[in-house]
N, C-alpha and C positions, 0 to 999 in steps of 0.2 A: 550471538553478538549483535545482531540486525536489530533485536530491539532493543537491546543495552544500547545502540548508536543513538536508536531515536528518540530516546529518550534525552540522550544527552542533548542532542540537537535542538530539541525543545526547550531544555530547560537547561542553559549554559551558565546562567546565573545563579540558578541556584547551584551546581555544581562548583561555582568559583566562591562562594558565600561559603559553603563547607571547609573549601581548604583553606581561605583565606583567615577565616577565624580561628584556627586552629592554632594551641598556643606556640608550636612551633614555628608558624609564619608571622605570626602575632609581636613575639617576641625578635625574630631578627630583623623586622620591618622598624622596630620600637631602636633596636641596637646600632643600627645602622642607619637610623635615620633619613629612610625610604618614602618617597611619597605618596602614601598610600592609595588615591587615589589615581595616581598614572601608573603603579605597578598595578592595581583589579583592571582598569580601564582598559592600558594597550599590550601589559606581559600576561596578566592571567587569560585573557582572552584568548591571547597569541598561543599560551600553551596547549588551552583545552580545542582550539581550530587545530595544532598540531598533531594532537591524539587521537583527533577524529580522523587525523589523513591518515595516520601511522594504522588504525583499526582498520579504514578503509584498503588498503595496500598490505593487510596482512602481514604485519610487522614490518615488512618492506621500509624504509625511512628516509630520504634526504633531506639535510637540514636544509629548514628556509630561510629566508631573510629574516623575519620575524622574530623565531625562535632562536637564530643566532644573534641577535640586539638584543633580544632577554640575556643571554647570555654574557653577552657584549658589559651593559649594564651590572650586572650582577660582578662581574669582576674587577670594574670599576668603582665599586662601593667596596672592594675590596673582603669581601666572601669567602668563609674560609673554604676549601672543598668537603669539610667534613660537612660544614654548616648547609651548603649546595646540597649535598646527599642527602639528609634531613630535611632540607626542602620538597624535597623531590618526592619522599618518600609520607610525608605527612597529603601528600598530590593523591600519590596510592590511596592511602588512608580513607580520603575524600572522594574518594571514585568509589570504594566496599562501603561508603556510610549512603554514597549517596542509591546505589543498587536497593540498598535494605529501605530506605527512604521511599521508592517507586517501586517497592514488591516485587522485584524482578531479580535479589541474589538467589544464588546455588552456588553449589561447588563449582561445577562446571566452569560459570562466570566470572568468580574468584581466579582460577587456574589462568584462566585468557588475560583476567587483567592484568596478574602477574607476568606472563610473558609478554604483554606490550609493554607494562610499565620496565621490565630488565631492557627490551628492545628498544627503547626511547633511554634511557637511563645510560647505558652504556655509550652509547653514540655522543651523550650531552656531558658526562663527564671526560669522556675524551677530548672536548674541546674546549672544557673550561680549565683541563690540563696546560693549554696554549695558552702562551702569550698574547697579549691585546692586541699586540701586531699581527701578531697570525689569526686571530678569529676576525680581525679587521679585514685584512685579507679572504678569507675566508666571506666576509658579508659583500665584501665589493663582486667575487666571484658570482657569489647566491645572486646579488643585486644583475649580474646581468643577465643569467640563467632567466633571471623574474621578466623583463624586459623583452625577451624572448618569446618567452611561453607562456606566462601569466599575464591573464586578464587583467589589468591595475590602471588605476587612475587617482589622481590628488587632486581636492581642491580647496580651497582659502577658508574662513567660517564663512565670506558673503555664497560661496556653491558657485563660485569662477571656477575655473580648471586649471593649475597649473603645473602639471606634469600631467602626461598619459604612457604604457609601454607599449615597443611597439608592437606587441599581440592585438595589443584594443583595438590600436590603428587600424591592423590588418583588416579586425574584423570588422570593424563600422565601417570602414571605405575611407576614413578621413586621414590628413597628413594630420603632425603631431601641432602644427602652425596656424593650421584652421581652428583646430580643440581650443587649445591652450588660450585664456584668457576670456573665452566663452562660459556663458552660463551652461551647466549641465544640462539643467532642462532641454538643450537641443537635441538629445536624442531620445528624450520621452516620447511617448505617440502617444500621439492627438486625443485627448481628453481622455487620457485610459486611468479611470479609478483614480480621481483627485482628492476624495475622503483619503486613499491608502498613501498617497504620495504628503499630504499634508500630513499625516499623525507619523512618517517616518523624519520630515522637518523638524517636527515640535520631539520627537524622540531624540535627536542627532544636536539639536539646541540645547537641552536638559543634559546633554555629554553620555547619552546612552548608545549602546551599539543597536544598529538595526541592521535585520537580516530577513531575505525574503525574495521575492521576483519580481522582475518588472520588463514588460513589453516597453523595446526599445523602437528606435527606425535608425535605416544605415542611410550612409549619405545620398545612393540611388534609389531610397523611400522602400526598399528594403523591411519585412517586418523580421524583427529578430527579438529571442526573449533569452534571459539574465538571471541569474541567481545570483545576487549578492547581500556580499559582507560589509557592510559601511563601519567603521570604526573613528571616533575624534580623537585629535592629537591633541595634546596638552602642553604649556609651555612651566616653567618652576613656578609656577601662582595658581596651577591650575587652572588657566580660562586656555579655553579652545583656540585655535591659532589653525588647527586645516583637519580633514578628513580623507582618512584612505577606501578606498573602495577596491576589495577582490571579487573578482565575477566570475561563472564559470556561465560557460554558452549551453544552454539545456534547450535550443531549439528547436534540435531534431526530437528533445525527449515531448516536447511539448506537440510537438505537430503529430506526434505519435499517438499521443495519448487521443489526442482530437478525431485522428482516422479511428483509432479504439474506439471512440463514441460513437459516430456514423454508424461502426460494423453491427456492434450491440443495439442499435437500435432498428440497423436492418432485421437482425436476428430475430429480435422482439416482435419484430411485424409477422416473421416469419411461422412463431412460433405459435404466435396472435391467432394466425391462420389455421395453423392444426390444431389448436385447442376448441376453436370455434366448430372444428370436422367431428373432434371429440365430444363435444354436447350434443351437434346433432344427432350423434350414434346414441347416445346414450339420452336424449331426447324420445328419442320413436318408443322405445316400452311405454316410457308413461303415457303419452299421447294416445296410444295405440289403447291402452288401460282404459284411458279417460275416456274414448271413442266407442268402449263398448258397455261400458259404466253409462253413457249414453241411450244405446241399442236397449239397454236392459228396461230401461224407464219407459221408453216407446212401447217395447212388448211386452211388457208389462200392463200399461195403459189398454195395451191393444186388445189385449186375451185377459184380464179381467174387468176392465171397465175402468180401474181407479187405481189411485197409486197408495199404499197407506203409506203414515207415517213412519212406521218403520222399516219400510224397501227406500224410499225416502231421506231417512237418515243413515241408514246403512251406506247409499250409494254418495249420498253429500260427505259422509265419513271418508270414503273409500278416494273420492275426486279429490277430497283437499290432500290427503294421505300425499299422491301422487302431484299436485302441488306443491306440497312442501318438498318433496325430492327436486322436483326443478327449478325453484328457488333455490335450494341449498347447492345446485349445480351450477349455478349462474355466479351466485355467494362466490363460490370456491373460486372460479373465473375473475370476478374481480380484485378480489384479495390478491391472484397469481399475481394479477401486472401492473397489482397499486404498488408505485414503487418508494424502497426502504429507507426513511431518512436516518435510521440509527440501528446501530447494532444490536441484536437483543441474546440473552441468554439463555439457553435451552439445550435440550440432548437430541443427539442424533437419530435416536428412536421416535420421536417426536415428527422431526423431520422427513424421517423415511413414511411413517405413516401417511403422513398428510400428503406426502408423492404418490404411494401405492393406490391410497384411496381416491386421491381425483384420476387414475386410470383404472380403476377399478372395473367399471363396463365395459373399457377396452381392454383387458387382460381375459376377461370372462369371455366376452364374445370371441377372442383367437384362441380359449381352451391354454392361456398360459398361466405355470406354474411360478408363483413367487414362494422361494424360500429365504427367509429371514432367519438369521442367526446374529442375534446382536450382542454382543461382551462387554459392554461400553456406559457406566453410567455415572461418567464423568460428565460435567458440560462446558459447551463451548459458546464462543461469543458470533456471530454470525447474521449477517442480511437476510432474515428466513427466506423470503420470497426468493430471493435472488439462490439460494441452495437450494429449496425445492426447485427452481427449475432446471440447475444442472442435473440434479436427478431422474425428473423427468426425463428429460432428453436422452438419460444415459438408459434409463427402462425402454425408454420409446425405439430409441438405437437400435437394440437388440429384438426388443417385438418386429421391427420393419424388414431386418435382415433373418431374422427366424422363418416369416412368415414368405420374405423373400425367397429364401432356399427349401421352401415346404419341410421344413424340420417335423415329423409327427408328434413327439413327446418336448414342447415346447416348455425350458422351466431356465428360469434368472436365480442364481442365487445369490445373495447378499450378506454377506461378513462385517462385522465391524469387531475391533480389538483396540486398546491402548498398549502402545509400548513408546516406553524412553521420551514421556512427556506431550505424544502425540497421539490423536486419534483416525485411526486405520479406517476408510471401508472401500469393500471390496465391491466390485458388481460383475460377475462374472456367466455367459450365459452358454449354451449350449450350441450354440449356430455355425459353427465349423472354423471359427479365429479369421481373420484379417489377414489378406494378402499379404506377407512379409516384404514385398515391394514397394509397398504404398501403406509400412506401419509405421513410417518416421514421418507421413505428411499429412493425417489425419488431423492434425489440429492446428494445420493453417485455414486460414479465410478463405472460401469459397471452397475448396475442395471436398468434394463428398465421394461417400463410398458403396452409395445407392446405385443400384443397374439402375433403376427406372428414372432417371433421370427427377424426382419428386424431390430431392434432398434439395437443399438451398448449400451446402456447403459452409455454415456460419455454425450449426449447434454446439458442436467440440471448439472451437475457436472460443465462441462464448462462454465454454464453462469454464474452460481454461483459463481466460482473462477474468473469470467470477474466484475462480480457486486460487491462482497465485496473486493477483492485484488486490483484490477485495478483502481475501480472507487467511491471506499471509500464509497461504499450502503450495502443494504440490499436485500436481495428477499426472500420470501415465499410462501408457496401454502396453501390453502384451497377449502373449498368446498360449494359452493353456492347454491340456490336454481334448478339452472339450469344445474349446469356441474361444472367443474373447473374455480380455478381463482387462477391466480398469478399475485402477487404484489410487485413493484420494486421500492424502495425509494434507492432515488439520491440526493446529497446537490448540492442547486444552487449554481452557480459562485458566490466567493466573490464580494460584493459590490453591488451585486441585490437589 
């Protein structure tokens, strides 16, 4: 359902476009002589924010203000409940058109939608059962629940402020008497992305809704950041008359993400560094080659006088040979840590190779075994670079601690399988498993599980935030019979 959300969330319009034109909506907008334009504008909006909360909270539901003014509205026009239910249900309709629309129905999704839509449905015909007085009631209650808890603020079409709740309050620092009659812009900060704040102007003028974030400042210069909803109100001519704004405080998600950036890029430095330790190793054969590719021409020269042409081109064959390996070693380095502007398509075998083979001199020189068992040839959408190096790191892992605990028959085996839409792979090695005390904190920041103190404590962190952030998976570790094993679930490309 995470990406049925996000879908909807991107594209809310079109999802109101589907139902609105539907000849069931069509025709009791036509019946009842609805205005079309403020019912897409402030109720279809209002229902499809609703849906998203109700998906968010797992059917869980409280009606909002919002959604109880649709309501509110709708009885007022005098609605028969048959005709509500047929509304409602042409809603559904438009939520499975619009799935098959974004390539993203199944059964599965079908199933869920129908238990959100009974779980919203139920709850909305119970209160269009009520009386105007009671869902009146009923909105004044909502109304101050909102006031409360909800982020909210109104203001005029000139973007004066003429209400705020006091959540806002709380949160910006200001009383409701400072706000009120203030241009909003007072809590924008300072030249933050004036392209982005001008085309949400020119959006919000044309009576479109806009949604999106925006770094604010509180009244003690405070940085704080916002996720909101702007919506315009409409008066019976439909011209614009005010706009409401719901906000949710994503602060802490943002300062989060920002420490996330630092760590990966420490990591990166980190990893910078043993890949750089890796070429050296894998440096010296050629060198060492070239060095006696060298030797050969001198004694050569030496003990018979002259070089022919063909000791000559033999040995210029043999130097470049050994050239091109260190090129192709440097290649593969670069490529590691150019980093991914787009996702690309590809299978995991793919991927596992190009891991295996840039540790290739380091597997050989510790006498360790890869065994590869791939099942898998579905493909998936993925940061290549940014996958190979969780791989790496997860090979690397196990070579460090193998090589740590003098393991003699040193050998990684690696599984991959699809099941139930997802692609499985395993890396599992022989090196005795992972202290059980310290196997739930392995993939925090900083902590490593290196004796020798070499680890930096960031590569499990990094892959982690590469696998669930980046690539919409999972990873986890346990403890097998033989050593460690982790386990990384990946969703096939749609349409597999």
């Amino acid at each position: 359902m995470e990406d049925f959300l996000t879908h909807i969330e991107k594209n809310k319009i079109s999802l109101i476009r589907l139902w609105v034109s539907s000849s069931t909506v069509l025709d009791l907008i036509k019946k009842y002589s609805l205005d079309e334009n403020l019912f897409i504008r402030r109720y279809a909006f209002a229902l499809v924010e609703y849906y998203i909360l109700v998906i968010k909270n797992d059917g869980k539901n409280e009606n909002d203000h919002s959604i109880i003014d649709f309501v509110k509205y709708l009885k007022k026009h005098h609605i028969k409940i048959n005709e509500f239910f047929l509304m409602f249900l042409a809603f559904k309709d438009a939520l499975i058109d619009f799935a098959t629309n974004e390539k993203i129905k199944s059964s599965f999704l079908e199933k869920r939608v129908d238990f959100y839509f009974k779980s919203i449905l139920s709850e909305l015909l119970d209160l269009y059962s009520k009386s105007i007085e009671q869902i009146e009631s009923a909105l004044n209650k909502s109304v101050d629940i909102v006031d409360k808890y909800v982020l909210m603020s109104r203001c005029d079409k000139e973007g004066k402020i003429t209400s705020v709740s006091s959540a806002f309050c709380k949160l910006t620092g200001y009383e409701a008497f400072e706000l009120i009659g203030k241009n909003f812009d007072i809590l924008n900060y300072p030249n933050y992305q004036k392209e982005k704040l001008e085309e949400l102007k020119e959006r919000l003028k044309s009576g479109e809704m806009w949604s999106g974030t925006l770094k604010s400042i509180k009244k003690n210069g405070d940085v704080f950041w916002l996720k909101s909803t702007i919506l315009p109100n409409f008066d019976s001519n439909s011209n614009i008359i005010s706009y409401d704004s719901i906000n949710e405080d994503i602060t802490s998600s943002v300062e989060l993400k920002n420490k996330q950036k630092i760590l990966i890029e420490q990591s990166k430095s980190a990893a910078m560094g043993e890949m750089i330790s890796i070429i050296a190793h894998q440096w010296r054969q050629p060198l060492q080659a070239i060095s006696i590719l060298n030797q050969k021409l001198s004694m050569t020269k030496m003990l018979k006088g002259e070089i022919t042409d063909e000791v000559l081109e033999d040995v210029t064959n043999a130097i470049n040979l050994q050239l091109d390996y260190m090129s192709k070693t440097i290649d593969d380095f670069r490529d590691y840590f150019k980093p991914n502007k787009k996702k690309v398509e590809t299978n995991i075998e793919h991927i596992l190779n190009k891991s295996i083979d840039f540790l290739s001199y380091l597997l050989k020189l510790n006498s360790i075994k890869i065994n590869l068992k791939n099942n898998s040839h579905s493909n998936i959408e993925v940061f290549l670079n940014e996958m190979v190096q969780v791989f790496i790191n997860l090979i690397k892992n196990s070579c460090d601690i193998m090589l740590e605990k003098n393991i003699e028959k040193r050998e990684i085996f690696i599984n991959t399988y699809e099941k139930n839409g997802k692609l499985f792979v395993e890396f599992e090695d022989n090196g005795g498993g992972i202290d059980s005390k310290i196997l739930h904190k392995i993939f925090n920041p900083y902590f490593s599980t290196k004796n020798n103190k070499n680890g930096t404590g960031l590569g499990l962190y990094m892959s982690k935030t590469i696998i669930e952030q980046h690539s919409s998976g999972k990873i986890y570790a346990l403890n097998s019979e033989i050593g460690a094993k982790f386990i990384i679930e990946l969703p096939l490309k749609i349409g597999e």
